[in-house]
N, C-alpha and C positions, 0 to 999 in steps of 0.2 A: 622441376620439383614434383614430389610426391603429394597428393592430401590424401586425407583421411576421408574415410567412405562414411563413419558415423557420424552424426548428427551431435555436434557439440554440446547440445541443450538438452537432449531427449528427457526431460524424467516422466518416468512413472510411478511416483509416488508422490502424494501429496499431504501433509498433515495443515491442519488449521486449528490455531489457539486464540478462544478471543479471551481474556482473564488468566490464562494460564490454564485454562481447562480444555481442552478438546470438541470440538465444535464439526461435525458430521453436516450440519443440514446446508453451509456454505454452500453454494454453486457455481456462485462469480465472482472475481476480485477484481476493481480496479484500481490505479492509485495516478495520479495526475501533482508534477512537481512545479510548482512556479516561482522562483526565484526572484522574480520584480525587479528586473536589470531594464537600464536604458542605456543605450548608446548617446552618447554627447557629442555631436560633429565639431569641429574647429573652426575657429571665428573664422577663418578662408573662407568659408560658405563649401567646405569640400566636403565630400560624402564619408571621408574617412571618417572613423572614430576615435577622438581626441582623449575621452575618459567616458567611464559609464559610472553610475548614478543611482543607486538601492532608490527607486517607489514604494515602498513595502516592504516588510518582512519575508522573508520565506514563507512560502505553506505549501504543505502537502494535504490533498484531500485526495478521501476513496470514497470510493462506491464497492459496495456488496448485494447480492442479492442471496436472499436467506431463507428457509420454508418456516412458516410462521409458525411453528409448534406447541410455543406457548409464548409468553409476554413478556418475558424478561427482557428482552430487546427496546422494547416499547415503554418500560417501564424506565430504563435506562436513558433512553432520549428523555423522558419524563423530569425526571430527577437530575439532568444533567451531569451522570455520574461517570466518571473518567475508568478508562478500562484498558488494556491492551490487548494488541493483534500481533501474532507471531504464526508467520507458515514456515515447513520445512518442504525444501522438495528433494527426491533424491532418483541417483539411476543408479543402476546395477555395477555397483565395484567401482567406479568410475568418481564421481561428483556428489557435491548434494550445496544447497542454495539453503543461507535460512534470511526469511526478510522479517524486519521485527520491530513495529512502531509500541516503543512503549509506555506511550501517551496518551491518545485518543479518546475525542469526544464527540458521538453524533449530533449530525447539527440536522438532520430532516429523517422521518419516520413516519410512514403509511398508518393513517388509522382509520379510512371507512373504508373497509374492505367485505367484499362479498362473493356471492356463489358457491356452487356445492362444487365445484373440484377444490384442486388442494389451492392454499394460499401459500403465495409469495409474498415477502418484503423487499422491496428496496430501501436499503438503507443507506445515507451517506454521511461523512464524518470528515473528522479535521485531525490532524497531530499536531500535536504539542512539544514545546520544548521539554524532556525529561530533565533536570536538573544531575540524579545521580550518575545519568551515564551518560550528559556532554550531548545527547543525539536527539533528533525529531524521529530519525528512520536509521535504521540500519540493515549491514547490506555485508553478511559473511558467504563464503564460499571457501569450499574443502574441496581438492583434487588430488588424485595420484598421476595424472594427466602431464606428462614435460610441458607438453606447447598445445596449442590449436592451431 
């Protein structure tokens, strides 16, 4: 068989939306899925799994780090005010990825912050169930790509 010598994922392009506005000072994204499954063994005492078992809801929580440029960030964990996160990423002719939680609410936000270089925030948060569009997270992709 043949493969392909490009790099299936490559992008270089990145946009990031936190409200539907365009947000430059992002740095880092991350996002962490736990689904609260247990495996349930069989009265055998066998190591199989017999049925598994929701402990919890779903959650997705992220982490971002953000240059503190002004307070709106801070002001928003403050007020407990619900926002959304939408990135696109894209490569040349090829692909493009949009991930898009359109719920989100910070749950931790840096406030004694110091020093004379620039400031960072770490900021992290939670998704929520969206009611109008069924999703916590979603997760498009556009190719002209046949196969990988």
């Amino acid at each position: 068989p043949s493969f392909s010598i490009v790099e299936p994922f490559d992008f270089d392009t990145c946009s990031f939306q936190i409200g539907g506005v365009a947000n430059p000072d992002v740095e880092e994204f991350g996002i962490t899925f736990k689904n609260n499954l247990e495996g349930i063994p069989t009265l055998s005492l066998r190591d199989t799994v017999w049925k598994i078992r929701r402990t919890g809801a779903p959650m997705m929580e992220f982490t971002m780090t953000i240059g503190f440029e002004d307070i709106s960030h801070l002001e928003t964990f403050r007020q407990q005010s619900e926002t959304s996160i939408a990135f696109n990423m894209t490569a040349p002719g090829s692909y493009a990825m949009k991930f898009s939680l359109p719920r989100v609410i910070y749950t931790a936000h840096p406030t004694g912050m110091g020093g004379a270089g620039r400031q960072m925030a770490q900021i992290t948060g939670m998704a929520r169930y969206h009611q109008g569009s069924g999703t916590a997270f979603e997760l498009a992709m556009t190719t002209t790509v046949g196969s990988y």
